[in-house]
Structure formats: C-alpha cells, structure tokens
SEDO-145330 format. One record per residue (C-alpha): residue number from 1; residue in one letter; x, y negated, z negated. Coordinates in pm, whole numbers. Each point is the difference from the previous one (the first is absolute). Example, Ala and Ser with C-alpha at 12.3 -4.5 7.8 and 13.67 -1.06 7.14 Angstrom:
BEGIN
1	A	1230	450	-780
2	S	137	-344	66
end
This chain:
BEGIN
1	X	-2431	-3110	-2866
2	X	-278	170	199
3	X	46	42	394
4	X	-402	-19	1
5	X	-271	-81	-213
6	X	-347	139	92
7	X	-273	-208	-193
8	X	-402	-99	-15
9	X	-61	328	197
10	X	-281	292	-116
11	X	277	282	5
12	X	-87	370	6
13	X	282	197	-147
14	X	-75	283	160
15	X	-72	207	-279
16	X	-349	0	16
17	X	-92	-188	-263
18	X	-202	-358	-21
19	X	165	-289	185
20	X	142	-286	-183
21	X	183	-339	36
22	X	322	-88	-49
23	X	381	-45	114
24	X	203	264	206
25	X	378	-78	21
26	X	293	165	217
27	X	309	-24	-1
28	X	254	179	269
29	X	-209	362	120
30	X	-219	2	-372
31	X	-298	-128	-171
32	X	167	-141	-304
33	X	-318	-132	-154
34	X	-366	74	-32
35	X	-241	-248	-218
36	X	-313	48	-31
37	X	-313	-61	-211
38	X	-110	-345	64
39	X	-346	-119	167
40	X	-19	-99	356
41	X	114	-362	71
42	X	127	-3	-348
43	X	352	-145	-105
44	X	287	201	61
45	X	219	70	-223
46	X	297	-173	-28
47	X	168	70	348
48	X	349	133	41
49	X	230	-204	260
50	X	-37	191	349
51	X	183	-98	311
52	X	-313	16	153
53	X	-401	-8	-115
54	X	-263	196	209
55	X	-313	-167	-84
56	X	-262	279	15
57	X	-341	-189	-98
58	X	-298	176	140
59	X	217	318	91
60	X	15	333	-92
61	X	408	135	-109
62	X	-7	362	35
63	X	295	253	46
64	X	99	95	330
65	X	-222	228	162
66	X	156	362	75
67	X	-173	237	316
68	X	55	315	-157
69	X	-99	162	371
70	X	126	-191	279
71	X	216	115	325
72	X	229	-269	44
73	X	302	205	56
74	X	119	-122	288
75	X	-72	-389	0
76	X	246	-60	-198
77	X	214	25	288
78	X	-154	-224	211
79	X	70	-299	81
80	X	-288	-191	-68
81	X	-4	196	-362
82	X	-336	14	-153
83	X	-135	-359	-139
84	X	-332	86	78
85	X	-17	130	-293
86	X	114	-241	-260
87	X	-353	-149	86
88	X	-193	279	-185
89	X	285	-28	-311
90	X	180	292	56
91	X	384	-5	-93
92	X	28	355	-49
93	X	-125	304	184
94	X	44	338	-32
95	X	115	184	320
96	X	28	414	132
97	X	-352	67	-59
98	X	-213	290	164
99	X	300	157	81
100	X	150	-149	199
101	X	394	-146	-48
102	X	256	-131	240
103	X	287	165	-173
104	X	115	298	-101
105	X	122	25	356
106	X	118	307	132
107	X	182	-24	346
108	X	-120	299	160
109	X	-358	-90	-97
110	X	27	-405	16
111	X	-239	21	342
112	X	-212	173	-193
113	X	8	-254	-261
114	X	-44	-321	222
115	X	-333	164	119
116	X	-141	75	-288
117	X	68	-361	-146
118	X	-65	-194	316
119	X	-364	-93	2
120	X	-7	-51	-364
121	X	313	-258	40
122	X	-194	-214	294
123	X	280	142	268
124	X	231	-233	-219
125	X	361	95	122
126	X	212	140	-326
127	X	395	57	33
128	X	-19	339	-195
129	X	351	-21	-60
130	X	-62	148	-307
131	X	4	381	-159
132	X	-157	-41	-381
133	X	-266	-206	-138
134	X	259	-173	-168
135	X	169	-120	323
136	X	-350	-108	98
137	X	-56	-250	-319
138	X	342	-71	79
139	X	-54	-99	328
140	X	-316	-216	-107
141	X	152	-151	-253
142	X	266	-169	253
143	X	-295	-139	214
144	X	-89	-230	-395
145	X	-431	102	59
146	X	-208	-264	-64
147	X	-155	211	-243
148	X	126	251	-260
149	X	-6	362	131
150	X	-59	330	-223
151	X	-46	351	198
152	X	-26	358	-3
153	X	84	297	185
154	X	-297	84	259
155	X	-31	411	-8
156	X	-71	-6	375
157	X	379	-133	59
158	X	137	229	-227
159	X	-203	296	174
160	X	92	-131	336
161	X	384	-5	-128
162	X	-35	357	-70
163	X	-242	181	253
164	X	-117	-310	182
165	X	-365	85	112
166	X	-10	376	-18
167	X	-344	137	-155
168	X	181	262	-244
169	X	114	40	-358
170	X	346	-142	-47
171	X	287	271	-66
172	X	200	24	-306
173	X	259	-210	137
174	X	-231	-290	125
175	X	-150	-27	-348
176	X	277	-31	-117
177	X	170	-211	211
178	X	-342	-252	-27
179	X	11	10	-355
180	X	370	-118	-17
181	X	-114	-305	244
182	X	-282	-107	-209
183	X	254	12	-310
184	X	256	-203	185
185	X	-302	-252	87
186	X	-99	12	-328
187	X	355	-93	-137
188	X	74	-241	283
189	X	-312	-206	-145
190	X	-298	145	163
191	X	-347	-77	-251
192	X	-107	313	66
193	X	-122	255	327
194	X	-321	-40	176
195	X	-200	224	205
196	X	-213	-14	320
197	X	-190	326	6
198	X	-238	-126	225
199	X	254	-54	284
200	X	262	277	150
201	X	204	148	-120
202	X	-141	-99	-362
203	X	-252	206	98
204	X	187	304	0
205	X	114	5	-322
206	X	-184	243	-246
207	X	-33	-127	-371
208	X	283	198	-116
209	X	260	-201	147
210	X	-182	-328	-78
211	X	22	89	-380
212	X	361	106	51
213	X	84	-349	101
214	X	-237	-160	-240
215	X	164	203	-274
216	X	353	-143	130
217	X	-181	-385	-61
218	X	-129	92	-307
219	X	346	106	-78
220	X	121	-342	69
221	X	-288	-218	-106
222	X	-73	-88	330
223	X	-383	-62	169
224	X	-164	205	257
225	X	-235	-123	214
226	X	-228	176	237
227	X	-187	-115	321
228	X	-245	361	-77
229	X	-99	231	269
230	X	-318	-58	36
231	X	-168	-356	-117
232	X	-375	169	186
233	X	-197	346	-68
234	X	340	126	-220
235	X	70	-312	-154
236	X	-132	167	-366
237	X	269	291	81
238	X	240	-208	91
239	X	-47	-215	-339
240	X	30	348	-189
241	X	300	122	181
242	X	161	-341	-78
243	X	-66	60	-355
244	X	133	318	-10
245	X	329	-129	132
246	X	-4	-266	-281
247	X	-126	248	-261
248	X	274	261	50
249	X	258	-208	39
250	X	-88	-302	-238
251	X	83	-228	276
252	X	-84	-372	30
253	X	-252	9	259
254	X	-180	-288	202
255	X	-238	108	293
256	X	16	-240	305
257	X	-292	-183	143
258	X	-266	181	-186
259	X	-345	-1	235
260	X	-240	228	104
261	X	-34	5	402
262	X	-316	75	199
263	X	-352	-145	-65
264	X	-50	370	-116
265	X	249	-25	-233
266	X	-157	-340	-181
267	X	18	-1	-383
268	X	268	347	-24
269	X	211	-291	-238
270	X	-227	45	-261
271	X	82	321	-43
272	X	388	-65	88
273	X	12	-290	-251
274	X	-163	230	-246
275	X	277	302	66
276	X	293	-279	-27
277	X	-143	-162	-325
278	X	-70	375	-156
279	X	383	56	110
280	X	107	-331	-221
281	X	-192	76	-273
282	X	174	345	-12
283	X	324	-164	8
284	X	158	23	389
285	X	142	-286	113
286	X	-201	-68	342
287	X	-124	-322	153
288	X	-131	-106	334
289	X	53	-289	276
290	X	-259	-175	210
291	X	-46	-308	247
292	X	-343	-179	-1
293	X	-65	103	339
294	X	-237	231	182
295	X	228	49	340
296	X	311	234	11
297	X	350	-61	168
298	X	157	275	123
299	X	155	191	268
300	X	-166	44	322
301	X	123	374	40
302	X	-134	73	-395
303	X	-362	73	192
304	X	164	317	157
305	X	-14	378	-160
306	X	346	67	-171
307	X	22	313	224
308	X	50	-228	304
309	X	275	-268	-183
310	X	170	346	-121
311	X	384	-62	134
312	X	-26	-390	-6
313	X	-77	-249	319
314	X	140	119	228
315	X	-150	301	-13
316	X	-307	-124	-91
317	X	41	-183	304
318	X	80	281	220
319	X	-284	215	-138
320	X	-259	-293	118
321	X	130	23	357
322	X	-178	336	22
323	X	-386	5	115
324	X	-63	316	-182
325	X	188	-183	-332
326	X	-236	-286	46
327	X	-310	177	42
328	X	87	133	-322
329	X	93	-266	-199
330	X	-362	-165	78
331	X	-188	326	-101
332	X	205	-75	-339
333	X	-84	-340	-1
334	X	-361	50	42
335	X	38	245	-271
336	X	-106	253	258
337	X	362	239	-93
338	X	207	1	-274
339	X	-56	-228	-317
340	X	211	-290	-152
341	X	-8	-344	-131
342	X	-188	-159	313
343	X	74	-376	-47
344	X	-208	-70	331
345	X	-320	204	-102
346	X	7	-213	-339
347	X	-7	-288	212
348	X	-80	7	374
349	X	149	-134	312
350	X	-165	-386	-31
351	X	175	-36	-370
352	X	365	105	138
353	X	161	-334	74
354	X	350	79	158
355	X	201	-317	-160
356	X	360	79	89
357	X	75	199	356
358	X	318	51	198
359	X	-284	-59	289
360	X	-126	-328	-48
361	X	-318	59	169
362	X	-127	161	-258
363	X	120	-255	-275
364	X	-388	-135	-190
365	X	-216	234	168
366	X	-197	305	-157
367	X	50	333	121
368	X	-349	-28	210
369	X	63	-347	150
370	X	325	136	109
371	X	-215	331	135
372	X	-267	-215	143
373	X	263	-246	225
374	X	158	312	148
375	X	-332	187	36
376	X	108	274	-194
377	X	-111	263	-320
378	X	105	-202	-276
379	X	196	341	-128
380	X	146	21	308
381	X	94	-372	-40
382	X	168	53	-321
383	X	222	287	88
384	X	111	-249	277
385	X	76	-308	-230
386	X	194	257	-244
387	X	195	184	358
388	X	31	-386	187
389	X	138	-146	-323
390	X	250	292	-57
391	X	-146	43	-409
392	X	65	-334	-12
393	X	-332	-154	-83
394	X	-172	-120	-335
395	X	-402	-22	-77
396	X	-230	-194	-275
397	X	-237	250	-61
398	X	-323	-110	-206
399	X	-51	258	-279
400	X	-164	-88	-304
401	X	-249	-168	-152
402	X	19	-342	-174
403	X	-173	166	-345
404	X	253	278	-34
405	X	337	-277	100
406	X	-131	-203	-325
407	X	-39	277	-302
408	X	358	143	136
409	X	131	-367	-25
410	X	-193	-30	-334
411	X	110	316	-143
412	X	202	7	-322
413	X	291	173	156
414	X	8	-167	375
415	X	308	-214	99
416	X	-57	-249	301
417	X	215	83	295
418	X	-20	-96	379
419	X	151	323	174
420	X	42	-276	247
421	X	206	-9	317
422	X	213	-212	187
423	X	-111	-27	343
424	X	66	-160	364
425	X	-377	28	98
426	X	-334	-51	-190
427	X	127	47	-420
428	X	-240	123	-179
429	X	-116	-277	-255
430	X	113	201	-294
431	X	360	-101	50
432	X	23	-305	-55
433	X	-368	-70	-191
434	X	-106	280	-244
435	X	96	-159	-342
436	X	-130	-349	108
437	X	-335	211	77
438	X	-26	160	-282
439	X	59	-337	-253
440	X	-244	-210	285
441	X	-296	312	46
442	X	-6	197	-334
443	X	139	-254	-212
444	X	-161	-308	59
445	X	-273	49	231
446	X	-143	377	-117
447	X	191	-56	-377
448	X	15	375	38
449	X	389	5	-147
450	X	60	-269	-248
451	X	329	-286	93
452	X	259	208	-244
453	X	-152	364	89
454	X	91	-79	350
455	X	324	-143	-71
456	X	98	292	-231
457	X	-102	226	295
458	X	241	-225	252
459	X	264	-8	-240
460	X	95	133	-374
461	X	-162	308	111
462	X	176	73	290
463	X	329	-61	-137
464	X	-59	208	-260
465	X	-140	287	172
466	X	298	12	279
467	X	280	-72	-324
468	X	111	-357	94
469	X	95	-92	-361
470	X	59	-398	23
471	X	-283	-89	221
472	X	-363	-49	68
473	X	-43	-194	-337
474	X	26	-405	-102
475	X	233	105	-277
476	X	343	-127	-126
477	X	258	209	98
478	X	-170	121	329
479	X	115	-139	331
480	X	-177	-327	80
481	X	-228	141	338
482	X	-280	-219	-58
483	X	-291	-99	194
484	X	-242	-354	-36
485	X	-311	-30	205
486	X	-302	-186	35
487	X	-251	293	-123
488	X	-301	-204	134
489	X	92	-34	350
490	X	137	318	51
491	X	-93	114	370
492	X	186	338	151
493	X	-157	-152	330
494	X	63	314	204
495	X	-181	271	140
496	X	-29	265	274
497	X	-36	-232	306
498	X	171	-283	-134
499	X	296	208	-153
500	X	291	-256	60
501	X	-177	-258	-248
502	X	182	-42	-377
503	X	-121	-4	-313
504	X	26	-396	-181
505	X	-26	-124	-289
506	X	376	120	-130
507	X	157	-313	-114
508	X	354	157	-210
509	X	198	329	57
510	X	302	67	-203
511	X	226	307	18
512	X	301	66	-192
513	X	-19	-409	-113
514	X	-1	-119	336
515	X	-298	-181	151
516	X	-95	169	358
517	X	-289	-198	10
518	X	-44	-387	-149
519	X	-337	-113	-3
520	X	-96	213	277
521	X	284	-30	237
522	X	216	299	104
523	X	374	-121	-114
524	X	80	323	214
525	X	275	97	-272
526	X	57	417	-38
527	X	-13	24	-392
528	X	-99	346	3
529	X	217	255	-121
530	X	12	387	9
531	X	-115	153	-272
532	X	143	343	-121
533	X	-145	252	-271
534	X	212	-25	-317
535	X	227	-269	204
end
C-alpha cells in the first residue's frame, strides 16, 4: 500500500520535458510510481490503495525546488529554523557559496573566522564547536533542518585557516596544508569548493592556486563554484579566467550570480553568454546561476578597496580611525587613487539601502538619507555606518538592468538560485521569493521561460549539476520531495519596502515523504536531511 497518492494534478517532472497528467505514488522516503499519459480531467487509471489521496485538480506537481546559491548556513541553528522558505518550494538548498564556510575551523584563527562569516550569517549565533566540515554537517544534522542541506568548502575559510587575511602568496606548507582541508571536506561530504574572489582574502589568490584546488575537485568529481572578481568593467576577464580554471583542470564549473553591474556595463552578457556557450560547445563542463532580480545583497564593507580590509576587521577597523586613512579611502572611492571593483560608483549613494546594521539607525535607509539626517558627505557617512557598525552591516545595492536579469535567466545553461540571506532587518526579497517570481513574471505573465523550462532550471538541473543523484526529478526510485501549487495564483508578494511579505499560492510540500506543508499550512515538521557527496 501507498503512504500517498498524488492524483488529477499537471505534474512537471522536472526534466524539462512537456507536462502531463497522471498519478504520483510514495511510499516511506520514495516515489514508487509515476503514470502518466492521459488527458486532463480524464479517468485515472485504475488507482492503487494509498493510506492517503492528495487530490491535486487544478495544480501543478513538480519536484522540489533546489537553490543551488543560497547562504543559509547558519539558520539552521536557529531556533525559529527557516519556514519561510517552504513557501517558495524549496526543500533543498545548497550552502558554502562565495566562499565563505563556517567550518574548517582552526582555533588560532576561529576570530578570524566568525568575522568573516558574520554579516553573511545575519549575526546568527553558531556554537563552532566543531574542527572539519564533517563535524559541521554533523552538527546540522542533529538540529533535523527543515530542509535538506548539501555544501561546499568556501576558499575564503580555507585561506583564512591558513594565512587568515594576509595579501601574499601562500608558502609551500600552507598549500599544502589547504589542499589537505579541502580533501578532508571533500571526503567528509562537501559538493564541491566555492570561491569569492570578489571579497578578501579571495581576492588575493592568483589563478595558480585556484586551479590547484580546482584540479583537487576535478580529482574527486566535485563542483566549483565561483562568485568572480569582477561582475563590472572586468567581468569579460573574469569569465575567461574562470574558463581557464575549468579548461586546465576539466573541472565541473558553475559561475555564481551571473550579471553585469553598472548602467555602463548594460548588455556585457551577450558577450558572456556567448563565451560560456562557445565553452559548452567545445566540451567544458561550465554553467551559470542567477536570481530574477536587479538589486544586490551583500556586505556593507564589500564597497571598500581590498588594500584597506587587508588583515581582516579589525584592522580594517583600526585603519578607518585615521583621518589621513579616510581621506584616502574616498579619493579611491571617487576613483580619484588607486583602481578596483567600485561597487558604489556602479551604483551611487541613493541606491545603497543598508538592510541589516549592528546600528539600527541606519536599518532601511540609503547611504544619502542616512548622510542627509546627520548633515554629512554621504562618503563620509558611509565610512561611519561601516566604523559605527564594527563591519557589521549589509546593503541592497541596485545594479542591473531588467533586460540583461531575463536573457541570463533564459539562457540555455542558467540555473535559478536566490544567493539569498537570512536576516534580522529588511531581507532582501530574493530569499524567500525568487522562484515564485520567476514562474509568476517570466512564466506566466512575460511567457519568456516556458512552465517545464523553468522547473528544469529550479530542479533536475540543479541536482544534476551539483551531483545529487536521487533528486530533483518525479521519478520512481528518487526520494519523494515534491511540490503542488496553484500555478495561476502564484504571487511572491514581496519587494524592497515591503520585504517581510511571503510568497502564496504553495498549497503541498513534501520532503523525504513527509508533508511540511498540507494544503498550505506549515505542519512545522524538520524532514530535511543532510545531504553528503557519494553518502
């Protein structure tokens, strides 16, 4: 007998081809059955006996939706969990992106470590009783997540547990020594490594040592993943020196958040897209991630020049109390000195929304509202949100333009992801609304993505691209994390100002068998489980 019987529902297996209707059964963790092929509101065929019938007339049955790119590390732990986002379909995500880990944890260099994750975690408190990434998936696994949990090693952790922030090559020993973590990660379950070369001490690394560690994935089977260093004026370099990694190593490559940033900067996809497809055809293994989204999330501090975060916070911190520091660090800022990635010159002052803040002044204000209230030069302003807040401040940052989000989205090789965080203050709507946007916006209102493109983008592609063998697919013998929803009503409901509003129309989540949500009610059970490469 069946545990659950999913009939009458348009289901979307996830592999991208046309939908159909049918009869999906489950019994214990599994989808034991998959019919198909008759017309809608036609008989079904002859139904086997289930303990219980889900009657899914008028809703879509899709696989589980997977964030490939998300930064829910350290929710886990708390203790409200994370059902927010059961209301977008996720029941897996994919954690350690951009480089940044909570574990491997060195002792000498944990204060190091709690700095570097700290903004990105929303100040959530973590025990870091734990020395390996496999302590770490150990540790989450005995807090039973609400939703299943992959990760990989972030590069900046396993820099910091070397050399912490120094601005050097690594020695001998250090490469060594970070090699030998990211293998333990790798055999302790880690997906895969992922990189931040954007942020310090990413940054420092040269390419050599990137396609060192890349080779050690490659040797393993394992994904990288790459927040690049520059997403602006180098973003073709950066696309190139990505490809290199994955060409001389024959890694499994997926780019994060894929965008070009900077009105000036409008329409560089085209010729990124073209580069990535050009790197398919030739036969490297590379895809990208986006979220259908125009504003950033990010760290506050990320507007500085790496010369000044050099060290880590504190000294970054330190620097900023001198005048002469300051002076100079605005000359860089109005690109007056020495060049870099200038997040606030892509922008400017009135599209820098501070949305989490140890201050909470400065919580929902732009970076010249906050200037203008305390009479002040807005850069002047900013270097006192980042020195007030001690580093400890986040920003949405409008970046891009709505025609470039939508061919990245609708680009043969993009995954959907949220790169969404957790947070205590204003959340940026991406965490808990991006894949109800993208099937309510360029499904059915711009029918720029057909309903099984989109789902194959959400799911059976994801799964597939990180390794996760048994799901992301309405197929028998896969594990029964299955979503039904009312595809017409959709709503994600959220935005910028109004950032605490959830996404509806999600009537039926199921993870590992187990309904977490009935008809659209939050049962508030933790079916998630950790999920470990090769495991």
């Amino acid at each position: 007998m069946l545990d659950y019987l999913i009939t009458n529902g348009k289901i979307v297996d996830g592999s991208g081809k046309a939908p159909f209707y049918g009869e999906i059964g489950v019994e214990g963790d599994t989808i034991t059955l998959v019919s198909e092929n008759r017309p809608e509101g036609g008989p079904a065929s002859d139904k086997p006996p289930s303990k219980t019938v889900i009657d899914a007339a008028g809703l879509t049955v899709t696989p589980g939706f997977i964030d490939i790119h998300c930064h829910s590390d350290a929710i886990i732990f708390h203790k409200k969990k994370n059902p927010k986002r059961l209301l977008q379909g996720f029941t897996t995500e994919v954690t350690g992106n951009c480089g940044i880990s909570p574990a491997p944890v060195v002792p000498e260099r944990l204060d190091l470590l709690k700095r570097y994750c700290a903004p990105t975690y929303a100040n959530i408190p973590l025990p870091y009783d734990w020395k390996t990434l496999g302590d770490y998936l150990d540790a989450v696994e005995a807090c039973e997540p609400v939703l299943n949990t992959a990760t990989l090693a972030g590069h900046g952790s396993l820099r910091i547990a070397v050399a912490g922030f120094d601005d050097r090559q690594l020695t001998s020993d250090e490469f060594r020594t970070m090699g030998k973590l990211l293998e333990e990660s790798l055999e302790q379950g880690a997906f895969g490594m992922s990189t931040g070369l954007f942020y310090t001490p990413g940054f420092f690394a040269d390419e050599e040592e990137i396609i060192t560690l890349a080779g050690i994935l490659a040797s393993h089977d394992a994904i990288y993943t790459t927040h690049m260093r520059s997403e602006s004026e180098g973003l073709i370099p950066s696309i190139q020196e990505t490809l290199r990694v994955t060409s001389a190593t024959g890694v499994n490559t997926e780019i994060s958040h894929l965008k070009a940033s900077g009105r000036a900067h409008f329409g560089k996809v085209r010729e990124a897209l073209r580069l990535i497809g050009e790197a398919r055809q030739s036969g490297l293994r590379v895809n990208y991630d986006v979220y259908p989204y125009v504003a950033a999330n990010t760290m506050f501090a990320s507007i500085l020049p790496p010369w000044i975060l050099e060290g880590g916070t504190e000294k970054m911190l330190s620097r900023l109390e001198s005048s002469r520091i300051r002076e100079e660090t605005i000359r860089d800022l109005r690109n007056e000195g020495r060049h870099f990635e200038n997040l606030y010159s892509l922008s400017g002052w009135d599209k820098i929304l501070i949305n989490e803040c140890s201050v909470d002044a400065y919580v929902g204000k732009t970076i010249e509202q906050i200037a203008a209230e305390n009479r002040q030069d807005p850069f002047e302003a900013a270097l006192e949100v980042i020195r007030e807040s001690g580093g400890n401040a986040m920003m949405i940052i409008t970046l891009m333009s709505e025609q470039d989000v939508a061919e990245v989205l609708c680009g043969e090789y993009g995954i959907a992801c949220t790169d969404g965080f957790p947070a205590e203050g204003k959340c940026h709507p991406r965490y808990t609304s991006s894949f109800i946007r993208i099937l309510e916006k360029y499904v059915r209102q711009e029918h720029l993505l057909s309903l099984q493109e989109a789902v194959h983008k959400m799911s059976g592609m994801p799964a597939e691209k990180v390794g996760i063998r048994d799901r992301g697919l309405l197929k028998e013998g896969y594990k029964a994390d299955i979503l039904a929803f009312d595809m017409e009503h959709l709503t994600d409901n959220a935005d910028y100002d109004r950032c605490d509003e959830l996404a509806t129309g999600m009537k039926y989540v199921m993870i590992n068998g187990k309904l977490a949500m009935d008809n659209g009610v939050d049962r508030k059970i933790c079916a998630g489980r950790v999920l470990r490469k090769n495991g």
